[in-house]
GUPAMI-766539 format. One record per residue (C-alpha): x, y, z; residue number from 1; residue in three letters. Coordinates in Angstrom, 3 decimals, decimal comma. Layout:
<pamar <X; Y; Z>; NUM; Ala>
...
END
This chain:
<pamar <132,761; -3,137; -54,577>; 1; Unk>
<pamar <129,240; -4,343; -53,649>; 2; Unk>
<pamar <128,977; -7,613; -55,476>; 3; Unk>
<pamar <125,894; -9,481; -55,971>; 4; Unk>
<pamar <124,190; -11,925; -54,058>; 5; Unk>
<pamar <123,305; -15,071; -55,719>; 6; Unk>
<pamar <121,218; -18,026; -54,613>; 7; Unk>
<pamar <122,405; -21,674; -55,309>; 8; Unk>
<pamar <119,737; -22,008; -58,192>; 9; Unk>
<pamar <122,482; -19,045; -60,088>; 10; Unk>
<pamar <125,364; -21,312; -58,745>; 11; Unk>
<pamar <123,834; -24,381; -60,369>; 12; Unk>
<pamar <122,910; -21,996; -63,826>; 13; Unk>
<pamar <127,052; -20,803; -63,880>; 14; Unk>
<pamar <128,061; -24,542; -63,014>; 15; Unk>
<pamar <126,238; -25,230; -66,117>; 16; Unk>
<pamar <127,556; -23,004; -68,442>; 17; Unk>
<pamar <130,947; -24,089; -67,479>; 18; Unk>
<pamar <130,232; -27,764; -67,845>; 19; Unk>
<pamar <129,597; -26,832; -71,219>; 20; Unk>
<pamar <131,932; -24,081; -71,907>; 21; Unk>
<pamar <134,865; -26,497; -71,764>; 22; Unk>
<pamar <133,336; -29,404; -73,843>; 23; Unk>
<pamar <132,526; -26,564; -76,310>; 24; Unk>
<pamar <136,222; -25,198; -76,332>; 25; Unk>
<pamar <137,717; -28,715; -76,506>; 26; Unk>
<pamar <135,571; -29,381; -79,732>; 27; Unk>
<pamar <136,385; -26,113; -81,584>; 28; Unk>
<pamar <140,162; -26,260; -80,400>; 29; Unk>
<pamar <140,342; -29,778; -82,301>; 30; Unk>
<pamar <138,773; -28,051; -85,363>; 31; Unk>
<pamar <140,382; -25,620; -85,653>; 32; Unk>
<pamar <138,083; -22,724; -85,204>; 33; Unk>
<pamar <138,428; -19,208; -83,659>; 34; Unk>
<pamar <135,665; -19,473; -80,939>; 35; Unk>
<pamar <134,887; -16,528; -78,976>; 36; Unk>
<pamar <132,929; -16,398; -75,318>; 37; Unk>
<pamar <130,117; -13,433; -75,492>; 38; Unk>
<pamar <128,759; -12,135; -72,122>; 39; Unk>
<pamar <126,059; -10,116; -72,233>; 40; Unk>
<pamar <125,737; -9,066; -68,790>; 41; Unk>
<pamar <129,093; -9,582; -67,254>; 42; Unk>
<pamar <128,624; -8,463; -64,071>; 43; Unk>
<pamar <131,739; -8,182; -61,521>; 44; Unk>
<pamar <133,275; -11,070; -62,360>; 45; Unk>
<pamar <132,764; -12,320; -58,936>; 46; Unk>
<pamar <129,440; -12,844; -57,120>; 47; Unk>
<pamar <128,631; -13,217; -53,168>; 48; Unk>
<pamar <127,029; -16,893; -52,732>; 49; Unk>
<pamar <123,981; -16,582; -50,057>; 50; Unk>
<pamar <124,185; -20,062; -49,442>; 51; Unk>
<pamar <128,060; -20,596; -48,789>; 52; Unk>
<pamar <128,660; -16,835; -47,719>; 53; Unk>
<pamar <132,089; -16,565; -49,643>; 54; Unk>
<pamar <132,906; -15,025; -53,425>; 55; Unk>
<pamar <132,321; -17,216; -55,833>; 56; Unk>
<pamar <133,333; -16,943; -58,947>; 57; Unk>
<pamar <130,861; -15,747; -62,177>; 58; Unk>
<pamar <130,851; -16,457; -65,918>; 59; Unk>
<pamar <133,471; -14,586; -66,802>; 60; Unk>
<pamar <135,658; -15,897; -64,695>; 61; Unk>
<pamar <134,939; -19,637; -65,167>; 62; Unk>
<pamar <135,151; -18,857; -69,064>; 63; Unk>
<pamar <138,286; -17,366; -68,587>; 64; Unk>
<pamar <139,534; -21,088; -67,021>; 65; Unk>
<pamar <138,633; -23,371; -69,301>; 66; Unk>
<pamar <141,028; -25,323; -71,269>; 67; Unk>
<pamar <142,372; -24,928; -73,638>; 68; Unk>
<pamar <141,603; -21,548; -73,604>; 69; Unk>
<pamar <138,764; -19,552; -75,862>; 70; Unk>
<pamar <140,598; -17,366; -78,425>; 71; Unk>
<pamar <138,524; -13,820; -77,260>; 72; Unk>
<pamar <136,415; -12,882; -74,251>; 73; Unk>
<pamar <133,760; -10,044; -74,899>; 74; Unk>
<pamar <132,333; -8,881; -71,939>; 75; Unk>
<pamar <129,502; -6,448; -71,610>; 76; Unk>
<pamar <127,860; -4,431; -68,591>; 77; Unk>
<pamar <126,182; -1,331; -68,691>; 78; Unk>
<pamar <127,074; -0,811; -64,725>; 79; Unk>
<pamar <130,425; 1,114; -64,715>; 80; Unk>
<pamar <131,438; 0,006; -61,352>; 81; Unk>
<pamar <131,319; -3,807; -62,066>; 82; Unk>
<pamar <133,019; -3,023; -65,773>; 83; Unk>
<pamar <136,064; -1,036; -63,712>; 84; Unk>
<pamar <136,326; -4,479; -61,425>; 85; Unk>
<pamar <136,307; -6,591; -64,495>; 86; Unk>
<pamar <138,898; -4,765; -65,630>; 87; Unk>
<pamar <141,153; -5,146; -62,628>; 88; Unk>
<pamar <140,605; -8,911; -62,652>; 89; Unk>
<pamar <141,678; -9,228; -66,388>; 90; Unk>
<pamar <144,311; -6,826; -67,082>; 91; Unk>
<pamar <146,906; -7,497; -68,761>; 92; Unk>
<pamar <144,751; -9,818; -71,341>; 93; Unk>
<pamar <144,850; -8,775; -74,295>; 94; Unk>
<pamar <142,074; -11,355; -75,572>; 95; Unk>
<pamar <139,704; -9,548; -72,957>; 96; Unk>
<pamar <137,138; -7,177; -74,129>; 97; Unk>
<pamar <135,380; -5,126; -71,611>; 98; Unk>
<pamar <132,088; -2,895; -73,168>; 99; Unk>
<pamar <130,337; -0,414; -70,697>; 100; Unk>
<pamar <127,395; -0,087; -72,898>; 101; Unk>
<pamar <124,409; -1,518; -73,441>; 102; Unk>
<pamar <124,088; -5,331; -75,097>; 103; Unk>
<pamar <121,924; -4,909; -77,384>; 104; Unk>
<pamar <123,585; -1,660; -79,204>; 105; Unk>
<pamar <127,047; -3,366; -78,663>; 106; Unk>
<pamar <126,485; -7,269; -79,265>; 107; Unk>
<pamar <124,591; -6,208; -82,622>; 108; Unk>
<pamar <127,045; -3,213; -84,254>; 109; Unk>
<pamar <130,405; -4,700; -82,680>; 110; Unk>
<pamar <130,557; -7,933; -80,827>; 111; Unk>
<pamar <128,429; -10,128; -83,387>; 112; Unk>
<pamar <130,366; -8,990; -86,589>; 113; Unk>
<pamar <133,170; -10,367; -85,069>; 114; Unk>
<pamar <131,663; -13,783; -85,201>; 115; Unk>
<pamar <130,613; -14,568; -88,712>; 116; Unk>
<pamar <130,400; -17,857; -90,253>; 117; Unk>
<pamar <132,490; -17,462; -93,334>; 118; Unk>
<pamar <135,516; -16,299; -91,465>; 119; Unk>
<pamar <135,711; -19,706; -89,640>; 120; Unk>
<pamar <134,947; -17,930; -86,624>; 121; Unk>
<pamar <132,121; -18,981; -83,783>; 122; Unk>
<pamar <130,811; -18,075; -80,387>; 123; Unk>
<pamar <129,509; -19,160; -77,066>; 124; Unk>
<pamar <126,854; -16,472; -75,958>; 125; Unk>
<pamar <125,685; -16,244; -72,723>; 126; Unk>
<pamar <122,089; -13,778; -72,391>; 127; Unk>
<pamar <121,176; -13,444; -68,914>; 128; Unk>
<pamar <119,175; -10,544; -68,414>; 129; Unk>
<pamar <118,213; -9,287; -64,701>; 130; Unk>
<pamar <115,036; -9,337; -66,353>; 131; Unk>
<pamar <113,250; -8,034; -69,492>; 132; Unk>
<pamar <116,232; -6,170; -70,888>; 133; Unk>
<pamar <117,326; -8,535; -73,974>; 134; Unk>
<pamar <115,555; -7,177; -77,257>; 135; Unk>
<pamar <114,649; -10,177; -79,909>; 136; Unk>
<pamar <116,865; -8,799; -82,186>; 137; Unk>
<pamar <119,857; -9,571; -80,314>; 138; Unk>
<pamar <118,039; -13,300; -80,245>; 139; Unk>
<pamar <117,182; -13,476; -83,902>; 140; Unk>
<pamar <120,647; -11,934; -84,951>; 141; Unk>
<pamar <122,199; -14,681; -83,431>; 142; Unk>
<pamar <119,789; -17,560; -85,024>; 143; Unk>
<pamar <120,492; -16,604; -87,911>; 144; Unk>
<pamar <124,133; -15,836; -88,299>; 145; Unk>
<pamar <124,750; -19,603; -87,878>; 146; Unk>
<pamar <128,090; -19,408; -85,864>; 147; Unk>
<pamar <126,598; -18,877; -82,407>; 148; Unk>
<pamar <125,068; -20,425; -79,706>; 149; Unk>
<pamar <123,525; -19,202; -76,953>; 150; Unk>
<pamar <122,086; -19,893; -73,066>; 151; Unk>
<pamar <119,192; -17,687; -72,561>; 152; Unk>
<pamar <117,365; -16,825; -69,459>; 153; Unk>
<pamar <114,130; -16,144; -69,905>; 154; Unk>
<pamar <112,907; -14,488; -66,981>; 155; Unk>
<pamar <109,355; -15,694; -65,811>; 156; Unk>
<pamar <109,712; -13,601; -62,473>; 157; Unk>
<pamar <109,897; -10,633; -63,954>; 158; Unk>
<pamar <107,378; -11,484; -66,406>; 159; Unk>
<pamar <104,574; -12,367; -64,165>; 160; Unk>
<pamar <105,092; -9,963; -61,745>; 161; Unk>
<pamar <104,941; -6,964; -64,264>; 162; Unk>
<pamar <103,182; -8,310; -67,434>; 163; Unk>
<pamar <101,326; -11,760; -67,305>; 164; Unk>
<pamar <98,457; -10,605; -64,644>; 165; Unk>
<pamar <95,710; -12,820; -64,843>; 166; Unk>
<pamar <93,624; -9,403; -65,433>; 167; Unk>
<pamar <95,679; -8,772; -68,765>; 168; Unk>
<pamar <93,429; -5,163; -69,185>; 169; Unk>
<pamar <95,401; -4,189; -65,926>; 170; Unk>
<pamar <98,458; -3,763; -66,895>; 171; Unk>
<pamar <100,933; -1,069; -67,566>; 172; Unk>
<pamar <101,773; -0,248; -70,652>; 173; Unk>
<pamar <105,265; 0,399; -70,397>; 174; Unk>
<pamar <105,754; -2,904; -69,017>; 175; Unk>
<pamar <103,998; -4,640; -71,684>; 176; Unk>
<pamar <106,302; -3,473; -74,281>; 177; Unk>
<pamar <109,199; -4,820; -72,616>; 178; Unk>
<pamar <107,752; -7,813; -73,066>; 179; Unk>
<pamar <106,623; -7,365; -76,502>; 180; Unk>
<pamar <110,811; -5,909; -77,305>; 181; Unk>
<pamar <111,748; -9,380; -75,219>; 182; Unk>
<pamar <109,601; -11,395; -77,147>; 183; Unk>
<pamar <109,925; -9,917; -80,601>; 184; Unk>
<pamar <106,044; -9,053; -81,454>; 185; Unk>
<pamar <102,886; -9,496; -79,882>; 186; Unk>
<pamar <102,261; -13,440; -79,961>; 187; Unk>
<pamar <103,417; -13,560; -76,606>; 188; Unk>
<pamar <99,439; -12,915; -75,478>; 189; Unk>
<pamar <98,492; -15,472; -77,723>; 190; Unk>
<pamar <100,931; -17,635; -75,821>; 191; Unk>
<pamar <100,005; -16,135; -72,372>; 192; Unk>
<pamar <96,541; -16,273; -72,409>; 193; Unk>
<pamar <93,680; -18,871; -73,318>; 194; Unk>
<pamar <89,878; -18,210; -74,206>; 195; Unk>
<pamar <88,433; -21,348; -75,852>; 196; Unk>
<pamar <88,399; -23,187; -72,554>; 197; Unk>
<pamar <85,339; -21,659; -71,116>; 198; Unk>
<pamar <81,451; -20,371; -72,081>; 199; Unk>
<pamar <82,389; -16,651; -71,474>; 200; Unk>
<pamar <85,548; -15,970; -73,571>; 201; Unk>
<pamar <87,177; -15,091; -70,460>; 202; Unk>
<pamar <91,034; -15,020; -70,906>; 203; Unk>
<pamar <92,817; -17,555; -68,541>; 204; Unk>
<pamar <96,393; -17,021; -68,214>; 205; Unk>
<pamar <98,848; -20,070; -69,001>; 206; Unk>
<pamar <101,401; -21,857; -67,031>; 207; Unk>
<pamar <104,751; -21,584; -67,193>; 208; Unk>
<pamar <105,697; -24,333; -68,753>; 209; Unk>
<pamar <103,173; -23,541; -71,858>; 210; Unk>
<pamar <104,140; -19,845; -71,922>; 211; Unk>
<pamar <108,329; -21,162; -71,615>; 212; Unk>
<pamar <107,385; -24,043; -74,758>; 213; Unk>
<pamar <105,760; -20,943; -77,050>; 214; Unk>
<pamar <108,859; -19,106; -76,352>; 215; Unk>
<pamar <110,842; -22,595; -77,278>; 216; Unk>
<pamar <109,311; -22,640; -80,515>; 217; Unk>
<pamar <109,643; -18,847; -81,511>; 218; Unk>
<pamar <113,831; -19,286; -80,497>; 219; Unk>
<pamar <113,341; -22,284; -83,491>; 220; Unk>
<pamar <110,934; -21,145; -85,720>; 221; Unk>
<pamar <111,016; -17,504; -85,650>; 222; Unk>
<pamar <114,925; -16,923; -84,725>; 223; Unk>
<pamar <116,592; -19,774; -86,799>; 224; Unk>
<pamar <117,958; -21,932; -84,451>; 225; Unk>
<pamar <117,466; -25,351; -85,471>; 226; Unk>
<pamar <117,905; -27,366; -82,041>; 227; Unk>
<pamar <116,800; -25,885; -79,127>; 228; Unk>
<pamar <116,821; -28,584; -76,261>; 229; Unk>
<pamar <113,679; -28,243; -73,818>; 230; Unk>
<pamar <115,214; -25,440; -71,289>; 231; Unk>
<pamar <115,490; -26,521; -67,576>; 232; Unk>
<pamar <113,785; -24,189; -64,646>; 233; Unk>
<pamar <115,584; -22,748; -62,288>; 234; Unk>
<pamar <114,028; -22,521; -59,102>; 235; Unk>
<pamar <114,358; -20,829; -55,885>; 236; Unk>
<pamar <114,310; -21,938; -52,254>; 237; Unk>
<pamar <110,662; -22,512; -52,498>; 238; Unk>
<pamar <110,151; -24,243; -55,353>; 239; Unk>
<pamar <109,251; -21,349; -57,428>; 240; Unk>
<pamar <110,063; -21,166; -60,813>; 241; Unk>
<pamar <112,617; -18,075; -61,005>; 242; Unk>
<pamar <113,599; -18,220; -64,752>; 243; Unk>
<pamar <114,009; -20,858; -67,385>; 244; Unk>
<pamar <117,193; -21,569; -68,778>; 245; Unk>
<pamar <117,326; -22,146; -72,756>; 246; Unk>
<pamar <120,223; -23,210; -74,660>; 247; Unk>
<pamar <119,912; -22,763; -78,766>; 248; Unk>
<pamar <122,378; -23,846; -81,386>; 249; Unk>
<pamar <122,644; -24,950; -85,163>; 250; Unk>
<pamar <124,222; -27,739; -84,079>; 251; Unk>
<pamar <122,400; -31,040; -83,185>; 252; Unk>
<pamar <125,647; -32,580; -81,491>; 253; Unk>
<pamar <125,295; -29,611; -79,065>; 254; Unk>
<pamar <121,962; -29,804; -77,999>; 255; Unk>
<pamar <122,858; -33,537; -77,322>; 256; Unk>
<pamar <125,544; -32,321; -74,717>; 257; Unk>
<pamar <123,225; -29,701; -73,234>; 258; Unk>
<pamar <120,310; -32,065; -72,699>; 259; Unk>
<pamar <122,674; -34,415; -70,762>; 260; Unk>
<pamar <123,834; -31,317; -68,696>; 261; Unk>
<pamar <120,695; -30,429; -68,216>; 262; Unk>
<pamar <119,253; -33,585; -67,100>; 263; Unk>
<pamar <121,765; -34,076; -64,489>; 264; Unk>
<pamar <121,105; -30,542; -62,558>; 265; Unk>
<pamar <117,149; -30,724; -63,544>; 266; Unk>
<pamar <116,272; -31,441; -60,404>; 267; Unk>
<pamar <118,821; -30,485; -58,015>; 268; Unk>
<pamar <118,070; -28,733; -54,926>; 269; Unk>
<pamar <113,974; -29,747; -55,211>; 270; Unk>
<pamar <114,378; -33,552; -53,398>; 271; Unk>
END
């Protein structure tokens, strides 16, 4: 098996998720709940660090730690040789649910019914996407279904090196409607680009940060998730901004915790 190679900025990202995986489990254990962890792309379960040049464990593997213990683990990836390994690390768990498909078929017809709010049942969903592979509707289904929350990386690499070109008229069109299926609908150019700022009507593309806080408000106002805590970026060696990480929820007491986490790693490995 050829497992990944991740940079700290991914360590720090699954070091998160953990941190609040097991607050998350020790507050639905005491009420009660059946509360499910959702991986979207699972990977191998294991992941090669670059920085300490040993295995390190991923997601699935620090979710299947915590204690006390989530009640189901669903884990997806559409690459057959990192399902077979996830397999081998988890047999013999029955809890464990291993999909070789793709998310957003699976999460929408099979995983997410699984989750629903009337049944006392809720989820911890982690969408991290190589890159523009998550469709909105796996985002809005989620919003709106009340019973799950989500980390979400929304991946700015990808995004300006295939879509947000400064010369907007030059790009592919395939590659604009991944964006567009990322996004949900068009806005995102709205979002992307500026013309009011100069004599010519000349489009000048956006930062980041603004593009990452339109996307912020679409997770609230056009998905249904009422707290969404401003998302921390993850950034590589040289200070470039690889992806933002997002965390959504209906719960206000979560986005409380998250901030906190979030505040602690913001700026970790950048002084």
């Amino acid at each position: 098996m050829k497992f990944d190679i991740i940079g700290y900025w991914s360590e720090i990202k699954l070091e998160i998720v953990r941190e609040y995986a097991q607050v998350y489990s020790q507050i639905l254990t005491s009420n009660h709940l059946h509360h499910v962890y959702i991986d979207a792309f699972a990977g191998a379960g294991l992941h090669l660090s670059k920085a300490k040049g040993e295995l390190v464990p991923g997601s699935p593997l620090n979710a299947l730690s915590i204690r006390p213990p989530f009640k189901e683990f669903h884990l997806i990836d559409l690459d057959s040789a990192k399902a077979e390994q996830l397999r081998g690390l988890t047999a013999g768990q029955n809890n464990v649910h291993i999909y070789e498909e793709n998310c957003n078929d699976v999460l929408l017809k099979t995983v997410f019914p699984q989750v629903k709010f009337a049944q006392y049942r809720r989820g911890l969903c982690l969408l991290d996407p190589y890159g523009l592979h998550l469709d909105w509707s796996v985002i809005q289904a989620a919003g709106q279904m009340r019973s799950i929350e989500i980390f979400l990386n929304f991946p700015v690499a990808d995004m300006n090196r295939n879509v947000l070109w400064h010369d907007s008229a030059a790009v592919d069109l395939q590659q604009a409607q991944r964006m567009t299926a990322f996004w949900g609908d068009e806005t995102w150019k709205q979002a992307a680009y500026e013309t009011s700022g100069n004599l010519f009507g000349w489009e000048e593309k956006q930062s980041n940060d603004v593009i990452a806080a339109a996307f912020r408000e679409r997770l609230k106002k056009a998905a249904g998730f009422q707290h969404v805590p401003e998302p921390i970026p993850m950034r590589n060696t040289k200070g470039a901004i690889v992806y933002y990480l997002f965390f959504a929820s209906p719960k206000p007491v979560a986005a409380k915790i998250v901030t906190d986490i979030f505040e602690k790693y913001r700026n970790k490995g950048t002084v």
